[in-house]
N, C-alpha and C positions, 0 to 999 in steps of 0.2 A: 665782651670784646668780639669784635667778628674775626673769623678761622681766617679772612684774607689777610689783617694785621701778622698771625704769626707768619704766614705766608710770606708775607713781605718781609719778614726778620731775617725767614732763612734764607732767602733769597740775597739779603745783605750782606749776613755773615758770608754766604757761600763766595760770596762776585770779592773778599780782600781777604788776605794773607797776614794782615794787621791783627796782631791780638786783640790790640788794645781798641780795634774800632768791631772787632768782633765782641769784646765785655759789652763796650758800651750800645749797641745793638741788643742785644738780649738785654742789660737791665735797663734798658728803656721800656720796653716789651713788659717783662716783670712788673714792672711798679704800677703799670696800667691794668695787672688784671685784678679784677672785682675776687672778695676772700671766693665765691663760689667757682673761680674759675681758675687759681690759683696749683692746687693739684693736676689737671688734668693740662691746664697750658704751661707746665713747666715742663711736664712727659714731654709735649709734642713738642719743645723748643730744646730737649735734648735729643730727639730724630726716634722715640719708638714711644707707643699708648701707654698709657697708664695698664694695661688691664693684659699687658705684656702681648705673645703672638697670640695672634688673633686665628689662627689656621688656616687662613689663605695665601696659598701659591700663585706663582706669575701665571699660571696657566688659566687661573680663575679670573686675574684681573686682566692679561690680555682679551680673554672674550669677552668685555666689559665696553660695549660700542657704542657711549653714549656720549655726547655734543653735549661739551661744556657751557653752563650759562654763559648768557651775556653779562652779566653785574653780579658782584656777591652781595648774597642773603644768611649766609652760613654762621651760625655763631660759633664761637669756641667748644658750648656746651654743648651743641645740636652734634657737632664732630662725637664729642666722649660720649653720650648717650646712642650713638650710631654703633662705637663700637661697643659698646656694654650689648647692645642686646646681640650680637654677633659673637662676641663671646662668649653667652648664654643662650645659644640656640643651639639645639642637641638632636639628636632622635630620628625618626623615621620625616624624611622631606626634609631634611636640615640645610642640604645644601643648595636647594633650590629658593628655603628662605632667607639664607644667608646671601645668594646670590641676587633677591630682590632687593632686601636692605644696603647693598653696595649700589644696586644700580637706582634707589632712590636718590643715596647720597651724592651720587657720583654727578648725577643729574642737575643738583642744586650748587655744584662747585663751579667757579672760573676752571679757566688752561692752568695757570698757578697753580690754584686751588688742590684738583686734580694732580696734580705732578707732586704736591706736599702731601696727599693721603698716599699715592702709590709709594713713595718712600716709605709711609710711616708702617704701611699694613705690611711692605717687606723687611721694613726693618735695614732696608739702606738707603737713610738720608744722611749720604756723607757730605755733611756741609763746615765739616773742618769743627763744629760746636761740642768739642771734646769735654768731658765731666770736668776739669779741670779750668778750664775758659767758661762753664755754667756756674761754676761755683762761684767765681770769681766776680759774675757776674749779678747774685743773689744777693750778693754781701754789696757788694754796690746799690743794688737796688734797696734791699732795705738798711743799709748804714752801719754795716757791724764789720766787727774784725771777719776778714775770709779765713782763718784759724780757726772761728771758730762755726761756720760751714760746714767747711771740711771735718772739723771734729765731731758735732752733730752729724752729717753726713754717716760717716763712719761708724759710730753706735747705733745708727734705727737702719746702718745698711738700707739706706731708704735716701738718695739728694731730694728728691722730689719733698718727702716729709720733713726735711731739712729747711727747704726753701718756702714751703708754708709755714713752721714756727718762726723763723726769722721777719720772715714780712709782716704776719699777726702779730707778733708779740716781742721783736727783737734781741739784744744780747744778753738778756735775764734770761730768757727761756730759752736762749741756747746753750748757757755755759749747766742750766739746769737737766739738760742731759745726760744719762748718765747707762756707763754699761748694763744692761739686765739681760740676766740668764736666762737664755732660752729663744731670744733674738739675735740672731743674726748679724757679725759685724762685719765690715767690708775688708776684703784681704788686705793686706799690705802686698805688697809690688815693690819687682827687684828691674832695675834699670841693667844694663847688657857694659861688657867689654870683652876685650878679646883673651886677654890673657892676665894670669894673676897679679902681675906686678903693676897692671894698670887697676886692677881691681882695690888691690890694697894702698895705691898713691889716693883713693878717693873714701875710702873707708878707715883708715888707720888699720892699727890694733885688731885684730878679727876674728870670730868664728867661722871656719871652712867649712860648712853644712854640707853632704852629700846631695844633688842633686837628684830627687828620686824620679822616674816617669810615670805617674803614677794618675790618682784623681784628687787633687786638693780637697780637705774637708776641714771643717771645721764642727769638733764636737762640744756640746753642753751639757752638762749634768746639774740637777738640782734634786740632790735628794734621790729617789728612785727613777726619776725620768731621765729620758734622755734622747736628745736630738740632733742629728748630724746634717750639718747645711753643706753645699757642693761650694764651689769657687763664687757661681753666679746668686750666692744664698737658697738654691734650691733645697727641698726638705727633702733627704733619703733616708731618712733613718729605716723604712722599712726594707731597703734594697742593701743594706751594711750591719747584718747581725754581729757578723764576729767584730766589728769597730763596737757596736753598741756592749755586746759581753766582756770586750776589753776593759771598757770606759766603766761599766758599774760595775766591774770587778776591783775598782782602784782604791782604796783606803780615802776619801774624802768626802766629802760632803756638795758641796757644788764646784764648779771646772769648769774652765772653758780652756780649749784644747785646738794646736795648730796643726796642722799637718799634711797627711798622706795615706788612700786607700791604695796598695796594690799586692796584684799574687805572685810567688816566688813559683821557678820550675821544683824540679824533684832535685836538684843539683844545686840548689839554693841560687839562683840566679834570679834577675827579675824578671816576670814576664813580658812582654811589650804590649804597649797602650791599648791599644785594639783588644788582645785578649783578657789586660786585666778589668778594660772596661766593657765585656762581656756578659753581665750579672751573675759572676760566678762569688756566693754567698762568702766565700771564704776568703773574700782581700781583707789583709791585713792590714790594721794601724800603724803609721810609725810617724812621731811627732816630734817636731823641734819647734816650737812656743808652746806659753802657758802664758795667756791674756788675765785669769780670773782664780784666785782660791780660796774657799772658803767665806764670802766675804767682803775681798779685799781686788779691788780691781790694780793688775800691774801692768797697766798700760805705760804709765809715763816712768816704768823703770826703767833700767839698761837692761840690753839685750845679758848682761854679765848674769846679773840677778836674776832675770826670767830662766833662764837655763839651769842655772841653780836649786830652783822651786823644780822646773818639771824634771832633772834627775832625782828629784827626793821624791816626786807623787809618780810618774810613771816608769821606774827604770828599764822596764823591762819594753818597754815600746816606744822608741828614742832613733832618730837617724841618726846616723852616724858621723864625725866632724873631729876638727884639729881646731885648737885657739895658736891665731900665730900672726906675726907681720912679716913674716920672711918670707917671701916671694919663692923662695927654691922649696920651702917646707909644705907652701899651698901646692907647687905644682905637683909635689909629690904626690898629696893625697889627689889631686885630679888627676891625677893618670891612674890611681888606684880605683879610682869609682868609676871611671872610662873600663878600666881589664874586669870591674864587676859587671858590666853591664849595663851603668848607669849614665847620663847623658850629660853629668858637670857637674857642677859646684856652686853655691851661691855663698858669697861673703860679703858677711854681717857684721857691722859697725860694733864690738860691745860695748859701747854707751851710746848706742840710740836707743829710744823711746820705740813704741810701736807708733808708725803712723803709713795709716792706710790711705788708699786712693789716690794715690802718684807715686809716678816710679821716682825717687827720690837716689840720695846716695850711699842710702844707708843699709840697704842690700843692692847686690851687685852681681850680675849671675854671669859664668863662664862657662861658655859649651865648647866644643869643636862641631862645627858646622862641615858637612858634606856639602862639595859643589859637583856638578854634575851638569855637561853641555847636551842640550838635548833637543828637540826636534820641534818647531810650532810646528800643529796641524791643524787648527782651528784657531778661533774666538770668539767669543760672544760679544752682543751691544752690549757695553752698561746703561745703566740705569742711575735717576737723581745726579746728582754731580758730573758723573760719566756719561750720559745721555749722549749717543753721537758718535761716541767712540769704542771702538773694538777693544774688548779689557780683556776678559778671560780666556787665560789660555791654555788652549791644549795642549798638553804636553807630550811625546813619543820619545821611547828609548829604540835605538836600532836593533831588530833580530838578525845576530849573525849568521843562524842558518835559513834566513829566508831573505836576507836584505833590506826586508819592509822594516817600516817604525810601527812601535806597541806604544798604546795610549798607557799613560800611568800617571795620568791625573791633569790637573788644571791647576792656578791661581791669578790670582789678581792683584799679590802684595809684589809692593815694590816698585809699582810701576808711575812712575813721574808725570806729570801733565805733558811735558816734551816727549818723551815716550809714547805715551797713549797717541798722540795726534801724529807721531814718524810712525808709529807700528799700522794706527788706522789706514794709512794710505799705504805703506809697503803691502797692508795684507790684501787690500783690496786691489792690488796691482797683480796678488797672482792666484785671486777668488777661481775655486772649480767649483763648487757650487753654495747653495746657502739655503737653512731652513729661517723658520720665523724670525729667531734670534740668533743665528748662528752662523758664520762663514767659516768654510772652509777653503784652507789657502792648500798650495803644491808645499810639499815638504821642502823648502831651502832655508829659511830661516834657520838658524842655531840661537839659543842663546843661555845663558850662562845662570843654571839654578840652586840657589843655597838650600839647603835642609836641614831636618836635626836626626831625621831617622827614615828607614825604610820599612814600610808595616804590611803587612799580607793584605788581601785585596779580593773578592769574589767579584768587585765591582767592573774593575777592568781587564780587561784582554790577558795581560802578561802576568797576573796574579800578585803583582806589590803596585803599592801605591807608596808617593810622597808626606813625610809627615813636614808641619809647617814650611812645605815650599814659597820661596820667592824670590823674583828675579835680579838681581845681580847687575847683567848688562848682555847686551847682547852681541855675540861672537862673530864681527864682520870682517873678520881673521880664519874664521873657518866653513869648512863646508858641512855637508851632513854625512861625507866621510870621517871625519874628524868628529865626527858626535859618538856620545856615549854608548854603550849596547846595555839591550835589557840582562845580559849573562850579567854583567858587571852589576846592576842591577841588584841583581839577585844575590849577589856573593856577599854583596853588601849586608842583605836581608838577613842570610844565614852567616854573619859576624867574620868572615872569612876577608877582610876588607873594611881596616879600622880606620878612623884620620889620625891625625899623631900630633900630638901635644907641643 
């Protein structure tokens, strides 16, 4: 298949809002690619390689000044073989031949073309073809239940390996899948509401899991081994001693284990993200699932059951939680995990199954989210879907004892197509100046930023930064008297400055 065909896919899916003419775009796409080109064109129709990042920065691909052909010659396989050896180019002059093999490739591509590799090599081709619209679109293409996709999906932690046994060999060889120890399976995910009573109208019945801040991990044991994959299936087992001395210290035989790496202060408190994700040897395990024991895979039990098994195999390394439907019961313990330190609660269905790779209804996570009105002073172009438009933004807290605004971060969630194209033009109506990709605007702007936490910072100015920042709306009720200050800021940082349940 020629690279301009996927080209053209994404380019379809990106231009409708339609799901259903987004599946059918992709497994059109699908069904045309030859078995050898199957793996590597299903990577590039879900927006990043096969052979994952590749280590090139925009600053490598903006200096990349080469005139796109006039006709594509480019095959699918010419693309994945371009980045294999770019990801395997190492050593003394590495960068300069990594910088040749782009500008060979780069050379051979259309304007498309071009514009579908710079997405890919950054890893933002936001063209709406979310893992969930791929899926759906695999199972189409080759004629199986999308149940059982996603369920292959989910045990080889792998859609891509998913989507070539389906197409090869269809729904025999998918239902033939099965959990094995020592690979990696894909998390389950908890969908958002605001508060508990809306949590438990969609969940029933429930387990109130503590919410920890921590690094999700997932451990495996088989026998003496053992290996801890990160959220994104990454392998740390050598960065997580004390999870691994935890896990072969436990009476069983083989394990698969859900959870949580982090480090408590001396005051038994948690520590915050940044420092527990530090590499400091000593984060501790604390688990709420048990996927595997012994054996005996319990995936398709209730969540009732799974809990059951891992207070009998792990007691001693368990988050903490209430079973309850009572709305006043759950908020209790959320305001309890809030005054520990902790950032919410997730409530869990106890008779759901595990089922990973969509945020479904069957956990359910409740935070109190910090908002904070704060200062645009910049933006960036985007880039792939964004192309044109000023997206990322700079964010300032005001210093009360100097008047000026302190940078403390950026984001680009939240921000709407209507958005992106009012802010584009607001910002360029009061540009003071601009580097390659970046305008800076006069401080008037406010506008209005949700978060989950405030973490320390060597990066910026005022010494915190924003965790999971994004924008809300913006505040055409206020000025940048009315905006927040970096004290308040701060108060926040150091817990002095709670939200309230």
């Amino acid at each position: 298949m020629r690279f301009a065909d996927i080209a053209a896919t994404w380019e379809a899916v990106a231009a409708t809002r339609s799901r259903l003419e987004k599946v059918a775009a992709l497994a059109d796409t699908l069904a045309e690619l030859a078995p050898d080109e199957r793996v590597c064109g299903t990577a590039f129709l879900t927006g990043a390689p096969r052979q994952g990042r590749l280590g090139i920065g925009w600053a490598a691909l903006r200096d990349l000044d080469v005139a796109p052909a006039d006709e594509p010659t480019l095959a699918v396989t010419d693309v994945d073989r371009t980045f294999d050896r770019v990801s395997t180019t190492s050593g003394a002059g590495s960068v300069a031949r990594r910088h040749d093999l782009l500008v060979d490739l780069w050379s051979l591509a259309t304007a498309s073309e071009q514009d579908l590799l710079r997405g890919l090599v950054l890893h933002e081709v936001r063209q709406g073809a979310l893992e969930g619209v791929v899926t759906a679109a695999v199972a189409r293409a080759a004629d199986v239940d999308e149940v059982l996709v996603r369920r292959a999906a989910m045990l080889t932690g792998d859609l891509t390996a998913a989507a070539v046994v389906a197409m090869a060999d269809g729904a025999d060889a998918l239902r033939a899948v099965h959990l094995q120890v020592g690979r990696a399976v894909q998390p389950m995910l908890a969908s958002s509401e605001p508060d508990l009573a809306a949590a438990l109208d969609r969940t029933g019945p429930a387990r109130v899991d503590t919410k920890l801040d921590g690094m999700r991990i997932q451990v495996h044991r088989d026998g003496d081994d053992v290996a801890v994959f990160t959220r994104s299936l990454r392998d740390v087992t050598s960065d997580l001693p004390a999870v691994v001395a935890a896990v072969a210290g436990l009476d069983v035989t083989s394990v698969v284990l859900d959870g949580e790496a982090l480090g408590m202060d001396e005051a038994g408190r948690p520590l915050a993200f940044q420092d527990s994700m530090s590499g400091d040897a000593g984060l501790r395990p604390a688990f709420f699932d048990v996927l595997h024991l012994d054996g005996d895979d319990l995936l398709d039990e209730p969540l009732s059951h799974r809990r059951a098994v891992l207070e009998s195999v792990a007691p001693d390394h368990l988050v903490d939680g209430i079973e309850t439907a009572d709305p006043d019961v759950g908020t209790d313990h959320l305001r309890a995990a809030l005054a520990a330190g902790h950032e919410g609660v997730v409530v869990k269905a106890l008779e759901a199954p595990w089922e990973a790779g969509r945020r479904g209804s069957s956990w359910v996570k409740v935070k109190v989210a910090h908002t904070l009105d704060l200062v645009v002073l910049a933006a960036e172009w985007g880039s792939g879907r964004r192309q044109g438009w000023l997206s990322n933004l700079h964010l300032g807290a005001i210093d009360i004892e100097t008047g000026d605004p302190v940078m403390l971060g950026k984001t680009f969630k939240g921000l709407t197509d209507d958005l992106l194209e009012w802010q584009t033009d607001a910002f360029l109506q009061r540009e003071v100046r601009r580097t390659d990709h970046v305008v800076f605007v006069r401080p008037e702007l406010v506008v209005e930023i949700a978060f989950d936490a405030v973490q320390g910072s060597t990066r910026y100015p005022g010494g915190v930064t924003l965790r999971f920042a994004r924008v809300k709306r913006y505040r055409d009720d206020k000025t940048v008297a009315d905006a927040d200050t970096l004290q308040t800021v701060r108060a926040i940082h150091r817990g002095e400055i709670t939200p309230e349940v």
